[in-house]
LUMVOZA-754757 format. One record per atom (N, C-alpha, C, O, CB): residue number from 1; atom name; z, y, x. Coordinates in steps of 0.1 Angstrom, whole numbers, always signed. Glycine has a CB too. Layout:
! residues N
n->NUM; atom->CA; pz->Z; py->Y; px->X
...
END
This chain:
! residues 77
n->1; atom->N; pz->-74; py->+103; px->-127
n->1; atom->CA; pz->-66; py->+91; px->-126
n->1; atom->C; pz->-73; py->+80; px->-118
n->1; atom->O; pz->-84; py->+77; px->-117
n->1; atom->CB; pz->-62; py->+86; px->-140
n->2; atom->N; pz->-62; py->+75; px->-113
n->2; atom->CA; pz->-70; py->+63; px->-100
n->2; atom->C; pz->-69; py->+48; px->-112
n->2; atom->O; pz->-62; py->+44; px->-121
n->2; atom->CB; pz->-55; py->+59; px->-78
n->3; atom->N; pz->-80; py->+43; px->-105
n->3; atom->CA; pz->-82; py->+29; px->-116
n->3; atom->C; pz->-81; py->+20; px->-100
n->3; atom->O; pz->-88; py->+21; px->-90
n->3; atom->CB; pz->-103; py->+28; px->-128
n->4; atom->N; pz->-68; py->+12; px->-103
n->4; atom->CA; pz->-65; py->+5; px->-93
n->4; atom->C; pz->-63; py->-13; px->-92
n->4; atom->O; pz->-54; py->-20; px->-97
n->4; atom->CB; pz->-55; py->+13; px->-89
n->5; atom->N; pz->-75; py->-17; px->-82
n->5; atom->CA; pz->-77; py->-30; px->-87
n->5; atom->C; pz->-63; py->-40; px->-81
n->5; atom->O; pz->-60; py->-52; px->-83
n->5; atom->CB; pz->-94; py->-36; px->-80
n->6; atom->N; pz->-57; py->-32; px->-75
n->6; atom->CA; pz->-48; py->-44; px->-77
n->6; atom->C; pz->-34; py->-35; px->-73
n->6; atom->O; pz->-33; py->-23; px->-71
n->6; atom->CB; pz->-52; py->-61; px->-66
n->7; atom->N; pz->-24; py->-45; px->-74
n->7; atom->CA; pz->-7; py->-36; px->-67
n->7; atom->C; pz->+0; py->-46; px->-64
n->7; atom->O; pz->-2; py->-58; px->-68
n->7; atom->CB; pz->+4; py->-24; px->-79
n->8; atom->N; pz->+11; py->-42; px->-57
n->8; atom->CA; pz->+21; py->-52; px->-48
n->8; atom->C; pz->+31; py->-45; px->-49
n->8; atom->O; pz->+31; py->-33; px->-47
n->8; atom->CB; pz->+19; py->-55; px->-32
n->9; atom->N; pz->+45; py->-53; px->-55
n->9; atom->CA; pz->+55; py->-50; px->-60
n->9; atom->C; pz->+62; py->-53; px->-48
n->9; atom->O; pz->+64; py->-65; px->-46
n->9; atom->CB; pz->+57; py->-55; px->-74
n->10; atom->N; pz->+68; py->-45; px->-39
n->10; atom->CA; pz->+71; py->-49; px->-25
n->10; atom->C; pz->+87; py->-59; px->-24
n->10; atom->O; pz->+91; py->-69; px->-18
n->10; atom->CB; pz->+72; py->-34; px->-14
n->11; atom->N; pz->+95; py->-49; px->-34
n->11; atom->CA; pz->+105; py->-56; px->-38
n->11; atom->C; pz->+109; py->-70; px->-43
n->11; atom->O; pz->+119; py->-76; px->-43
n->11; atom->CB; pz->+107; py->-49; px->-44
n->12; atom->N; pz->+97; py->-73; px->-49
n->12; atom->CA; pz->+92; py->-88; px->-56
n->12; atom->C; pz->+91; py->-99; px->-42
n->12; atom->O; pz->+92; py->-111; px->-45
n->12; atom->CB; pz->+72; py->-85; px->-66
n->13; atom->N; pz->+90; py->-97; px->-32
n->13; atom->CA; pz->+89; py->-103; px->-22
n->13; atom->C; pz->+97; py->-102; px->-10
n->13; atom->O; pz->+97; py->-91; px->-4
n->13; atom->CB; pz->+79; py->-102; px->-21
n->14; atom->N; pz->+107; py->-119; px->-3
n->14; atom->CA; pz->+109; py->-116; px->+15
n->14; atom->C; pz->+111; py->-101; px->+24
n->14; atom->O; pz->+101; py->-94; px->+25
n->14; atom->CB; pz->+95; py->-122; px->+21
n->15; atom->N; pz->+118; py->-99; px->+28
n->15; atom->CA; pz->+113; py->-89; px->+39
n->15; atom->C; pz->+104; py->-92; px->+48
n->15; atom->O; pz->+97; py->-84; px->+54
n->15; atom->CB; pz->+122; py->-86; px->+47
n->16; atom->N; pz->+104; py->-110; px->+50
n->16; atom->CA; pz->+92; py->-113; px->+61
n->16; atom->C; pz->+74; py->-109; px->+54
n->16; atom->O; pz->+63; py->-106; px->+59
n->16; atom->CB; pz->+94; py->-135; px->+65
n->17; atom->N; pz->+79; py->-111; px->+39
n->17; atom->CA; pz->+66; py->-111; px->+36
n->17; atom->C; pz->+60; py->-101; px->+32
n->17; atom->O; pz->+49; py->-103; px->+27
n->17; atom->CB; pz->+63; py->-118; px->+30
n->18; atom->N; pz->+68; py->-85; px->+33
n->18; atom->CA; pz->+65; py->-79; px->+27
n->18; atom->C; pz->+49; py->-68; px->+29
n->18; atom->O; pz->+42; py->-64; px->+20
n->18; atom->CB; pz->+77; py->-77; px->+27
n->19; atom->N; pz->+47; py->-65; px->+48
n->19; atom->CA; pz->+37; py->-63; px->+49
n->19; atom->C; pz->+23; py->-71; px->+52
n->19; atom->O; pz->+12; py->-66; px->+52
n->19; atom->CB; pz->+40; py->-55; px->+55
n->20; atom->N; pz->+27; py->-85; px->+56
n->20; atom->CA; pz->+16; py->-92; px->+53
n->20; atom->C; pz->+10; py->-97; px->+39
n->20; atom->O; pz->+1; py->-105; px->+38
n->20; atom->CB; pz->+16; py->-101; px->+60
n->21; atom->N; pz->+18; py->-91; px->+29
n->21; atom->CA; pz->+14; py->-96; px->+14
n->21; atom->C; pz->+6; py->-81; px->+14
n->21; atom->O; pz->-6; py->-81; px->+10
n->21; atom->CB; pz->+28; py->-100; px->+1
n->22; atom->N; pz->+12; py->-69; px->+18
n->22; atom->CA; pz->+5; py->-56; px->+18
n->22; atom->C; pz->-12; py->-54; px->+21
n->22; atom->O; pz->-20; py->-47; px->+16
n->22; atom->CB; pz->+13; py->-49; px->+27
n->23; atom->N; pz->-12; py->-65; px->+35
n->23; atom->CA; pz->-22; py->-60; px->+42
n->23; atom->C; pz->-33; py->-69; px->+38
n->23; atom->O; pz->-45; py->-65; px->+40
n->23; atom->CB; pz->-19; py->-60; px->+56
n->24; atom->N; pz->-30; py->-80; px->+32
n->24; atom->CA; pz->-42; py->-89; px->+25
n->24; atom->C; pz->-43; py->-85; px->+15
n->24; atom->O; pz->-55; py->-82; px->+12
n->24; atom->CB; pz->-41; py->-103; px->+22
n->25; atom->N; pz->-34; py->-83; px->+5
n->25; atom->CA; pz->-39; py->-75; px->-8
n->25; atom->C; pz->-50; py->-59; px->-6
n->25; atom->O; pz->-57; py->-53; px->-14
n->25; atom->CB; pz->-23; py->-70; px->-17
n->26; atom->N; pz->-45; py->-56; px->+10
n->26; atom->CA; pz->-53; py->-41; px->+12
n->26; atom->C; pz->-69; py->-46; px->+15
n->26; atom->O; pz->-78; py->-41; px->+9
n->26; atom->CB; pz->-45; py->-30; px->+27
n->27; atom->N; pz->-69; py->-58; px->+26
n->27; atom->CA; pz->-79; py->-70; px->+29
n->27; atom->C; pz->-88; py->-71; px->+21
n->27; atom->O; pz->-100; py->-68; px->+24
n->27; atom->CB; pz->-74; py->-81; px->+29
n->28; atom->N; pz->-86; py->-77; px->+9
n->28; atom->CA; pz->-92; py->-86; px->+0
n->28; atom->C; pz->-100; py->-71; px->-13
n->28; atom->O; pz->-108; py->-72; px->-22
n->28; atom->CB; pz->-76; py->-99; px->-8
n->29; atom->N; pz->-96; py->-60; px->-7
n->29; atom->CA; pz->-102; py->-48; px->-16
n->29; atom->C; pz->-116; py->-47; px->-11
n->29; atom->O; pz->-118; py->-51; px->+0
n->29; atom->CB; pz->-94; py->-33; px->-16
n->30; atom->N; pz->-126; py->-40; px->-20
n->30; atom->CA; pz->-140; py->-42; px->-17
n->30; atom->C; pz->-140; py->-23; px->-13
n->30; atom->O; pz->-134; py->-15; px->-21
n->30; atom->CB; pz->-151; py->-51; px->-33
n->31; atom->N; pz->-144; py->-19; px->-6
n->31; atom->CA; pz->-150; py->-4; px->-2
n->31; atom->C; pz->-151; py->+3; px->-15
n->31; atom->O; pz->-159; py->-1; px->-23
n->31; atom->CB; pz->-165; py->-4; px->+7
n->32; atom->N; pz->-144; py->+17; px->-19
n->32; atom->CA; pz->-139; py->+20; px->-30
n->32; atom->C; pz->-131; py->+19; px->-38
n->32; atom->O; pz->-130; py->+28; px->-47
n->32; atom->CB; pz->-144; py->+20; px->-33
n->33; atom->N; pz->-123; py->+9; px->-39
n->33; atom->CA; pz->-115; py->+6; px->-46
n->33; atom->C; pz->-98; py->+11; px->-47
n->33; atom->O; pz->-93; py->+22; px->-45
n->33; atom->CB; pz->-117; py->-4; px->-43
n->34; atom->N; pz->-92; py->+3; px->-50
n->34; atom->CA; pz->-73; py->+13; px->-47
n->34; atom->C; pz->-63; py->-1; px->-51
n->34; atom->O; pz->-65; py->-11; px->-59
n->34; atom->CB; pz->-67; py->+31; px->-65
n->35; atom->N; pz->-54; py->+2; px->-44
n->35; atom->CA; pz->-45; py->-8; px->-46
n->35; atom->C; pz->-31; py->+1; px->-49
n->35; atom->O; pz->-29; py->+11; px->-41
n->35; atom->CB; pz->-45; py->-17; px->-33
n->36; atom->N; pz->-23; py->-1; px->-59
n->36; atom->CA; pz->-9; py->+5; px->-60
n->36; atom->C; pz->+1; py->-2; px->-51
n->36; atom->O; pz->+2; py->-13; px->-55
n->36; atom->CB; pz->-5; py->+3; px->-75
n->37; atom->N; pz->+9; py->+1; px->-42
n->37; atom->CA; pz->+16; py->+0; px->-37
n->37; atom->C; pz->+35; py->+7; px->-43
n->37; atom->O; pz->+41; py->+17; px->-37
n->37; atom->CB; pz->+8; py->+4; px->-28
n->38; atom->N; pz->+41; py->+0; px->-52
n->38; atom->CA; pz->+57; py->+2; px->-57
n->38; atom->C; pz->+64; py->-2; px->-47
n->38; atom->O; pz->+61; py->-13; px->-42
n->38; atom->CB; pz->+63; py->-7; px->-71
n->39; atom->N; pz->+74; py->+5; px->-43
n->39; atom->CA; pz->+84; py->+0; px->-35
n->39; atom->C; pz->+99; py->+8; px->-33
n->39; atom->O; pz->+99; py->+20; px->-38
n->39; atom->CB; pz->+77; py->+1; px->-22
n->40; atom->N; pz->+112; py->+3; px->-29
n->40; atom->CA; pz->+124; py->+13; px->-33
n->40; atom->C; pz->+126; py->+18; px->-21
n->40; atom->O; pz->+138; py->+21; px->-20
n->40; atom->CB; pz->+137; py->+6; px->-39
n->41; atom->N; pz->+118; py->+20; px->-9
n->41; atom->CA; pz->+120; py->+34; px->+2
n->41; atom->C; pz->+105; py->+38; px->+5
n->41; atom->O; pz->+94; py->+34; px->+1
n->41; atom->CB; pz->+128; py->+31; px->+19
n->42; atom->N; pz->+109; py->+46; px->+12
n->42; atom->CA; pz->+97; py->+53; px->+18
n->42; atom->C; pz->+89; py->+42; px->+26
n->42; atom->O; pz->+96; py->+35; px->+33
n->42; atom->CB; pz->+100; py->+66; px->+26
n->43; atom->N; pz->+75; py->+42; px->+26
n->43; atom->CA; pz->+68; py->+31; px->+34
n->43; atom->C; pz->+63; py->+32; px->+44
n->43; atom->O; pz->+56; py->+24; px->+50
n->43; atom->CB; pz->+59; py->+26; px->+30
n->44; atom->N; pz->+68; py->+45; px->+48
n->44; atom->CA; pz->+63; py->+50; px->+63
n->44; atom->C; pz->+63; py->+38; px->+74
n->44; atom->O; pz->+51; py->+36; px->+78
n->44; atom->CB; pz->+74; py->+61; px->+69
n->45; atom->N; pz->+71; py->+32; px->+79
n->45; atom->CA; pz->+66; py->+22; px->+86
n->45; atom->C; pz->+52; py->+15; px->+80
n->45; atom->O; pz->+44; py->+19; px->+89
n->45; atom->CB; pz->+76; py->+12; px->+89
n->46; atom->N; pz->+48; py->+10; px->+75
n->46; atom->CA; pz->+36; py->+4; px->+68
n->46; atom->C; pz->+28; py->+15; px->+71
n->46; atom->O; pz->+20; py->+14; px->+81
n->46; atom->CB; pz->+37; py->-1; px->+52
n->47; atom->N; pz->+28; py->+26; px->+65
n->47; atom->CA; pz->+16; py->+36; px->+69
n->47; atom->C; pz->+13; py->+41; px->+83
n->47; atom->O; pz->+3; py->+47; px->+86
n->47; atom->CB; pz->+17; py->+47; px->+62
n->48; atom->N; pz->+25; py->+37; px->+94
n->48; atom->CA; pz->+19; py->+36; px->+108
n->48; atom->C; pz->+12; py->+23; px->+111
n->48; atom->O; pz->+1; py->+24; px->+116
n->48; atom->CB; pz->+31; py->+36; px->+118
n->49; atom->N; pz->+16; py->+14; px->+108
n->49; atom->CA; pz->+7; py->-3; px->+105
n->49; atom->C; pz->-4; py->+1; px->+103
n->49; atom->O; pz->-12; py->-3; px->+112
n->49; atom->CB; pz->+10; py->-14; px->+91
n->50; atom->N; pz->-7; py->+8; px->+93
n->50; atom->CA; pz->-22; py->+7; px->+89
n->50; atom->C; pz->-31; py->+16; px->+97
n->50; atom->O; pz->-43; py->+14; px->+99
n->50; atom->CB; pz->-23; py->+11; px->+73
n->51; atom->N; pz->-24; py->+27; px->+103
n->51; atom->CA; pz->-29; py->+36; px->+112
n->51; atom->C; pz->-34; py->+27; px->+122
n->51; atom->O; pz->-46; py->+26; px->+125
n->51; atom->CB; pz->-18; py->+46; px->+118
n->52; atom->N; pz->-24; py->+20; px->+128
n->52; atom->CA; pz->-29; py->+16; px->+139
n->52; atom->C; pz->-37; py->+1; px->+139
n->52; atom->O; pz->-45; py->-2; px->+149
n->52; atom->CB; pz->-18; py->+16; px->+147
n->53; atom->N; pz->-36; py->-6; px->+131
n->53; atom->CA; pz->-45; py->-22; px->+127
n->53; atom->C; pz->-55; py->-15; px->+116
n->53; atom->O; pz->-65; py->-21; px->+119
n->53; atom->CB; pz->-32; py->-40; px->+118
n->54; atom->N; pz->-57; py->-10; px->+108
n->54; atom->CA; pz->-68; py->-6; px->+97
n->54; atom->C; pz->-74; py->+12; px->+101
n->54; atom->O; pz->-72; py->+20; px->+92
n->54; atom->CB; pz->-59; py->-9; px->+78
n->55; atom->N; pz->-79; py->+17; px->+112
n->55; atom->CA; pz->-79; py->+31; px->+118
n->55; atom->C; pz->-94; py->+31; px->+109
n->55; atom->O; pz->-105; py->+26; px->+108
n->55; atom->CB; pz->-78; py->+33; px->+138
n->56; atom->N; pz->-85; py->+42; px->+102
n->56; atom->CA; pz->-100; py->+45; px->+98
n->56; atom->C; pz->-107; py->+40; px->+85
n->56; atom->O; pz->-119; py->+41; px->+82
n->56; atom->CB; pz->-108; py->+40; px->+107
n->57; atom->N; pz->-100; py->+35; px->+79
n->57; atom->CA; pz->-106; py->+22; px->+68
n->57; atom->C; pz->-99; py->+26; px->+57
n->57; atom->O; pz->-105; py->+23; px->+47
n->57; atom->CB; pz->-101; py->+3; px->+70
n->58; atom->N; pz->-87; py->+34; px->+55
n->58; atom->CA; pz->-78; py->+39; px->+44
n->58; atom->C; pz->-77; py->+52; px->+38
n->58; atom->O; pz->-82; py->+62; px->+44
n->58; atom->CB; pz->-68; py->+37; px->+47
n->59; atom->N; pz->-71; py->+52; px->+30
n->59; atom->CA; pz->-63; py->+64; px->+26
n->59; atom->C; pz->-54; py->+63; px->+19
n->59; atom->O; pz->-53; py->+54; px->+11
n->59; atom->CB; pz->-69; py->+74; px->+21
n->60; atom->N; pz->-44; py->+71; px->+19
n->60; atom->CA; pz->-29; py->+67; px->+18
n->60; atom->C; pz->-27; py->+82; px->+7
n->60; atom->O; pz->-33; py->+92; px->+11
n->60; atom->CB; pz->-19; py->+67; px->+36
n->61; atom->N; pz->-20; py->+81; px->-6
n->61; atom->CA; pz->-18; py->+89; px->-15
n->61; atom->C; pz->-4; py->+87; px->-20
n->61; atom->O; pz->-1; py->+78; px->-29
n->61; atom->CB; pz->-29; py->+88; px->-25
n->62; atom->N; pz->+7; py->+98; px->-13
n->62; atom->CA; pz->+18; py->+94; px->-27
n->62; atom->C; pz->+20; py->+100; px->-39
n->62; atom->O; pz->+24; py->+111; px->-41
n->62; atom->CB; pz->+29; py->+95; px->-24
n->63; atom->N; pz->+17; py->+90; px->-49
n->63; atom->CA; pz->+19; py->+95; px->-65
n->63; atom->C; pz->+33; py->+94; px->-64
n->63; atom->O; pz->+34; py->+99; px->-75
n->63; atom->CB; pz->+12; py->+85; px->-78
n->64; atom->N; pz->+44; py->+93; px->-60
n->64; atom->CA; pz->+60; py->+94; px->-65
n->64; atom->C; pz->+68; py->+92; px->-50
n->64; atom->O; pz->+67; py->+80; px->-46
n->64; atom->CB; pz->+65; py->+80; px->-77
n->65; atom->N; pz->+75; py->+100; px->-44
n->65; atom->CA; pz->+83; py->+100; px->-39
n->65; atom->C; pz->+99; py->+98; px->-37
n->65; atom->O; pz->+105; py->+107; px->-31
n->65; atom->CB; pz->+80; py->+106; px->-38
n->66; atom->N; pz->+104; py->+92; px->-39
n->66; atom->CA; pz->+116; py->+87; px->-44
n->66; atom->C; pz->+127; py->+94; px->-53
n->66; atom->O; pz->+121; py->+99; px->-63
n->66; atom->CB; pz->+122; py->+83; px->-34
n->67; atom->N; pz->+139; py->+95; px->-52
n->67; atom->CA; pz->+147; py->+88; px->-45
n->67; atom->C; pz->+150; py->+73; px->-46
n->67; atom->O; pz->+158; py->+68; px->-38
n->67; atom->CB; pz->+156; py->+94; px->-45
n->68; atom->N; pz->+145; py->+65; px->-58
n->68; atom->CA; pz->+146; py->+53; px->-61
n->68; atom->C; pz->+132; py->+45; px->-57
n->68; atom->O; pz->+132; py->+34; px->-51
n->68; atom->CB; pz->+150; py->+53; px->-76
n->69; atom->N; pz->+122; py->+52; px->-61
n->69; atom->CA; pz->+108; py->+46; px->-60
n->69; atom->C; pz->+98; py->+52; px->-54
n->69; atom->O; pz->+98; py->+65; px->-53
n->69; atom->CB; pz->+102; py->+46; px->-72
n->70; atom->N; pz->+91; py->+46; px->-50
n->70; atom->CA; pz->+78; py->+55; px->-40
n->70; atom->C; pz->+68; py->+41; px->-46
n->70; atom->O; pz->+68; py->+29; px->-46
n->70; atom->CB; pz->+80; py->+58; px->-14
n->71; atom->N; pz->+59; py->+53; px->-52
n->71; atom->CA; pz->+40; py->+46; px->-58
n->71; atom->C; pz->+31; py->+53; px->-48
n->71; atom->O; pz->+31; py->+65; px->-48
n->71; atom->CB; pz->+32; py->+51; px->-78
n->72; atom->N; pz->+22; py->+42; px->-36
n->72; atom->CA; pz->+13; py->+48; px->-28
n->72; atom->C; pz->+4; py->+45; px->-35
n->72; atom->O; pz->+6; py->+35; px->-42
n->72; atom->CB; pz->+12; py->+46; px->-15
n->73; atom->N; pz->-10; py->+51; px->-35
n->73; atom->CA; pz->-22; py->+47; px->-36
n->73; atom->C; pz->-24; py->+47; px->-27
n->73; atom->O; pz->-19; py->+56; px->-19
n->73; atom->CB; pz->-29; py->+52; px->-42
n->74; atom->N; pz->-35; py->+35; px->-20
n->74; atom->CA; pz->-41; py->+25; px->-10
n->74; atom->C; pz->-52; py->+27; px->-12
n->74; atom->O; pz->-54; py->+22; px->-23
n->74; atom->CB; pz->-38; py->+10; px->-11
n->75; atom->N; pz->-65; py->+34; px->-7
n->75; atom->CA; pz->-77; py->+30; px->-9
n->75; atom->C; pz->-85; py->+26; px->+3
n->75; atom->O; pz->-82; py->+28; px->+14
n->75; atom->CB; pz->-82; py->+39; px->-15
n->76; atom->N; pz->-94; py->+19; px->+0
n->76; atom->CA; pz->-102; py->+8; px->+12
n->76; atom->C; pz->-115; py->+21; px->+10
n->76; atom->O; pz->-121; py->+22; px->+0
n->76; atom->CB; pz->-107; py->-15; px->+5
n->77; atom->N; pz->-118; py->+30; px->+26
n->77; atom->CA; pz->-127; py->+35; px->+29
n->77; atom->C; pz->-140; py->+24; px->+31
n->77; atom->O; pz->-151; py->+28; px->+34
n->77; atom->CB; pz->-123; py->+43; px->+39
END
């Protein structure tokens, strides 16, 4: 089980704000850590984001696949 220091309820927030609330909460994680990511589609756009502005720095885990919900685990390599 992932022990995860923080999560972002994407829905809880703007569409403007939704991946720069993502990417500071991914930011502000110390090397090892995990962030829960809840959201009501698939986050594929965000996980090209991070491909291409964080290369190398992540890993991307989906615990739940929809059709209502998708939980990623976020971890800071």
């Amino acid at each position: 089980m992932i022990d995860f220091t923080a999560e972002v309820i994407a829905p809880n927030f703007p569409p403007k704000e939704k991946h720069p609330k993502i990417i500071d909460t991914f930011d502000a994680l110390q090397q090892g850590e995990f962030m829960l990511l809840i959201n009501d589609h698939d986050p594929k756009p965000l996980r090209y984001q991070f491909m291409v502005e964080r290369t190398d720095t992540f890993t991307w885990e989906y615990l739940e696949e929809g059709p209502d919900l998708w939980r990623v685990a976020i971890g800071k390599i």
